[in-house]
TIZA-817775 format. One record per residue (C-alpha): x negated, y negated, z; residue in three letters. Coordinates in steps of 0.02 Angstrom, whole numbers, padded with zeros to 5 digits, always signed. Layout:
<atoms>
XYZALA...
</atoms>
This chain:
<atoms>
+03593-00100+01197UNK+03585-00210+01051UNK+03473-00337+01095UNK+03342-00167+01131UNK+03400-00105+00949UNK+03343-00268+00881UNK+03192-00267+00960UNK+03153-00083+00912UNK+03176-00135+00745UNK+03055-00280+00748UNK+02936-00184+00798UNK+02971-00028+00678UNK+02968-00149+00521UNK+02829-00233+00603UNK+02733-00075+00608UNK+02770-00028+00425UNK+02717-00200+00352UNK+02521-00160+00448UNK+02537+00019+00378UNK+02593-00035+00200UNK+02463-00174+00193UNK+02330-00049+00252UNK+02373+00061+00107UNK+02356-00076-00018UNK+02181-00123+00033UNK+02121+00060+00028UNK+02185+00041-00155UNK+02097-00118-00193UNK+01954-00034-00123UNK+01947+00122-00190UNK+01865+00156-00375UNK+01967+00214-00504UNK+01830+00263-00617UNK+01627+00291-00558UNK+01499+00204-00656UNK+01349+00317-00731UNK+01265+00169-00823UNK+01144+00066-00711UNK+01201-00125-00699UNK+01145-00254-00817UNK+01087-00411-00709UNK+01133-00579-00825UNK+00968-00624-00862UNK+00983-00764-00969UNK+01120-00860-00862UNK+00952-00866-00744UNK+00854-00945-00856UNK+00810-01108-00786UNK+00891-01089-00615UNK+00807-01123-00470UNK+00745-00971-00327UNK+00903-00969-00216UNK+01016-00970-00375UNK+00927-00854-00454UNK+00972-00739-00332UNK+01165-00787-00310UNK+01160-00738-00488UNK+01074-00572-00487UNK+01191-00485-00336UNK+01264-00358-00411UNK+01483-00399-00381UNK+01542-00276-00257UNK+01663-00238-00375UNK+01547-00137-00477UNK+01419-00109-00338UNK+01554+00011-00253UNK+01582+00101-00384UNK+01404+00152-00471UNK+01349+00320-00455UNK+01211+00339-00346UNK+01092+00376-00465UNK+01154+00222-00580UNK+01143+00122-00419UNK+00952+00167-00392UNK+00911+00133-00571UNK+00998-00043-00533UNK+00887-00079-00391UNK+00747-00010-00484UNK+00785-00133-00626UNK+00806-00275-00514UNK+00731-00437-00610UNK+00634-00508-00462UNK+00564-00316-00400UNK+00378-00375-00458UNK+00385-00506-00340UNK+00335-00353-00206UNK+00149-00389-00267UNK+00173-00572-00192UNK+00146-00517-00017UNK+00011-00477+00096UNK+00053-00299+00080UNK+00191-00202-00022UNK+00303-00182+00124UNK+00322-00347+00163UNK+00370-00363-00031UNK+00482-00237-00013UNK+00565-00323+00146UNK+00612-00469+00037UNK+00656-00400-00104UNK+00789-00284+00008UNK+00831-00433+00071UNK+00886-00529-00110UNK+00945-00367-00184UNK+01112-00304-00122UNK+01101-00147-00216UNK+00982-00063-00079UNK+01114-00116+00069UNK+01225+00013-00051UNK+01105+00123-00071UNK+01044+00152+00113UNK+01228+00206+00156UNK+01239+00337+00011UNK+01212+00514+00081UNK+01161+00589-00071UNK+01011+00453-00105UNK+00882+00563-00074UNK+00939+00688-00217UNK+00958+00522-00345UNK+00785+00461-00318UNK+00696+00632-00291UNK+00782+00689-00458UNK+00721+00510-00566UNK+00555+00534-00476UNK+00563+00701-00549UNK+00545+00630-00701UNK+00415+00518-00708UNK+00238+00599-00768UNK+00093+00542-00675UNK-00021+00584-00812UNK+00021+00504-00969UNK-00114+00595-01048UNK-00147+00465-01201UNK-00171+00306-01078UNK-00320+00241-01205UNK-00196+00232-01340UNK-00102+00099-01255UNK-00141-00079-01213UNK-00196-00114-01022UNK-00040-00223-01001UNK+00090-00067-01072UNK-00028+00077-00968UNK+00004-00052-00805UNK+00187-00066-00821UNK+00189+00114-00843UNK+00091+00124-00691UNK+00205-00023-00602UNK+00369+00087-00647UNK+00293+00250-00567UNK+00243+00138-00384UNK+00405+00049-00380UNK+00520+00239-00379UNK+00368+00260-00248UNK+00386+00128-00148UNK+00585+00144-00129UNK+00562+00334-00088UNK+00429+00277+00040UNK+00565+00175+00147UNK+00607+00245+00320UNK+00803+00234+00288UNK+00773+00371+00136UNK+00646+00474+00244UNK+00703+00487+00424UNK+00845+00599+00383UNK+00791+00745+00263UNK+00788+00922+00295UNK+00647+01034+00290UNK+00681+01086+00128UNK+00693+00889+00064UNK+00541+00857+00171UNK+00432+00993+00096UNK+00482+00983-00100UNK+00459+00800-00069UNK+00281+00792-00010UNK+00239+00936-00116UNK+00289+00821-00293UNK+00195+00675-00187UNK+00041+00757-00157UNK+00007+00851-00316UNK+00058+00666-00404UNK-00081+00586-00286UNK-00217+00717-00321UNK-00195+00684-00522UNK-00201+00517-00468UNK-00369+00528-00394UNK-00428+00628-00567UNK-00370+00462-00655UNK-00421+00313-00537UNK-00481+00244-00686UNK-00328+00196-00714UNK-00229+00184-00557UNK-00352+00128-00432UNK-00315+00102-00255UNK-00189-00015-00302UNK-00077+00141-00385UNK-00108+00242-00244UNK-00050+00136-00106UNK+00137+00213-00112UNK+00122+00399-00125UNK-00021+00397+00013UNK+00113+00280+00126UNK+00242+00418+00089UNK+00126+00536+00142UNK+00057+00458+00296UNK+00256+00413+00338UNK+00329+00594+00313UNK+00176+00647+00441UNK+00176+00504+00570UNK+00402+00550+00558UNK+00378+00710+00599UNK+00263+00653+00753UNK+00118+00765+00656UNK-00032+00736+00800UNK-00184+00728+00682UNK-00097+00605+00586UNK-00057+00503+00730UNK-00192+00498+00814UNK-00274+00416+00647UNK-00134+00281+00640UNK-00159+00232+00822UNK-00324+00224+00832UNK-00400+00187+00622UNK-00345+00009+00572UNK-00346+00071+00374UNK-00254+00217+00412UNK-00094+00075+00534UNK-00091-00025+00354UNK-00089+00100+00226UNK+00059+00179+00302UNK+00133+00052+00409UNK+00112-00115+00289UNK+00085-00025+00132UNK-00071-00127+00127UNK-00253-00015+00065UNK-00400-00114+00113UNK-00510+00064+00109UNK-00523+00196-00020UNK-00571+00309+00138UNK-00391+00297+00153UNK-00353+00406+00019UNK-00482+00542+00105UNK-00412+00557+00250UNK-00228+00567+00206UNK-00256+00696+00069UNK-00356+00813+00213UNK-00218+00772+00349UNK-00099+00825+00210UNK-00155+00993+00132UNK-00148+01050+00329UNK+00017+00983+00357UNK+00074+01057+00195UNK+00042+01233+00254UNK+00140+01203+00410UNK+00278+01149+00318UNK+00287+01297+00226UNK+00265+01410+00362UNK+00413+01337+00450UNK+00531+01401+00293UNK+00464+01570+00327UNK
</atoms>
C-alpha cells in the first residue's frame, strides 16, 4: 500500500510539473499589450550587408510579430524594404512568391481571421485618382502608383480570397472594379503595368467562384492563364475582357444578396 502511494504520488507531482510548465509558456506567449504602430525594419544596420543577411535582419522578432494588430501587421508587410523587388520577376506573382518567402510578416498575416477587414479597410483608403498627377514628378506619381499595386497585389493572394463571404466578395470586387475603370480613364498614367493587380483580383474572385465565362477564358486564352494566374499582362485585350466578364458577374453577385 505504500509503495502504490509512492507511486501515485510520482505520478500526481509528475502531472502538475507538465501542467504548471504548460501554463508558463501560454504566458510567455501570450501579449500583454497589442501593437497599433506598424514595425520599423532597421534599415541602416542593412546597409552594406549582403542578400541573405539582409534578410536575417529584416524578419520582424516574433516577439513583436505576435503581438501587432492586424492592421499594423499589414502595414509592416506593406512596408517591407525589399517589397519592390516583386518587379524583378517574370511576372508579379512570382515576385510576390519570394518576397512571402523573405518576409515573415505574411506567414502572420495568412493565419489572422480578420485580414480581410485590415486590408479591405487600408485599401479603402487609397484614391485611385489623385486628380493633380501633372503637378508631381514622374518618379513621386509612380510610387504613388507602386503603393496603390502593392495593397493590390497582397489583396489579390488566394490565402486572403478563398475564404470571404458574399458580402466580402461583392464589396470587394465592387471597390476593385470601379478602381480599375478610373484606371482605364487614366492609363496615361497607370498603363498596363498599374492594372495588372486589380484585373488579377478580378479574374481570381471569378475563376474562385468557378464563374464559367471566366473559366472558359482562362483555360482556353493564354493572356487571360497569365494575367490572373502569374500576374503577368502581355495584352491590353486583357483588360477588355475582364472588365465585360466582370460587369456580368457583378450583377449576379448582387442578385444573390437579394
Amino acid at each position: 500500500m505504500k509503495k502504490f502511494f509512492q507511486m501515485d504520488y510520482r505520478k500526481t507531482a509528475l502531472l502538475l510539473v507538465i501542467c504548471f510548465s504548460f501554463i508558463l509558456g501560454c504566458k510567455k506567449d501570450k501579449c500583454e499589450d497589442t501593437i497599433d504602430q506598424a514595425y520599423v525594419y532597421p534599415v541602416e544596420k542593412a546597409i552594406g550587408k549582403s542578400y541573405e543577411e539582409r534578410i536575417k535582419i529584416f524578419k520582424i522578432p516574433e516577439t513583436i510579430l505576435h503581438c501587432l494588430s492586424t492592421e499594423a501587421l499589414a502595414k509592416s508587410c506593406l512596408d517591407y524594404p525589399g517589397i519592390g523587388f516583386v518587379w524583378a520577376y517574370n511576372g508579379l506573382q512570382k515576385g510576390f512568391d519570394q518576397l512571402n518567402t523573405n518576409c515573415n510578416g505574411f506567414d502572420e498575416l495568412w493565419e489572422r481571421g480578420d485580414k480581410f477587414h485590415a486590408l479591405y479597410s487600408l485599401y479603402q483608403q487609397k484614391n485611385v485618382d489623385r486628380g493633380d498627377w501633372d503637378s508631381h514628378t514622374d518618379l513621386e506619381n509612380g510610387l504613388y502608383l507602386f503603393d496603390i499595386v502593392y495593397v493590390e497585389l497582397v489583396i489579390s493572394q488566394y490565402e486572403v480570397l478563398q475564404n470571404l463571404s458574399l458580402s466580402e466578395k461583392t464589396k470587394l470586387f465592387q471597390l476593385v472594379l470601379d478602381n480599375q475603370k478610373k484606371k482605364v480613364d487614366l492609363i496615361k498614367y497607370y498603363g498596363p503595368v498599374g492594372m495588372q493587380t486589380s484585373i488579377a483580383i478580378l479574374g481570381r474572385i471569378m475563376y474562385l467562384d468557378n464563374y464559367e465565362p471566366l473559366v472558359q477564358e482562362y483555360n482556353s486564352n493564354e493572356m487571360v492563364f497569365l494575367s490572373v494566374s502569374e500576374l503577368l499582362m502581355r495584352n491590353y485585350n486583357v483588360v477588355n475582357t475582364i472588365m465585360s466578364l466582370s460587369e456580368d458577374y457583378l450583377k449576379n453577385l448582387k442578385s444573390k444578396q437579394k
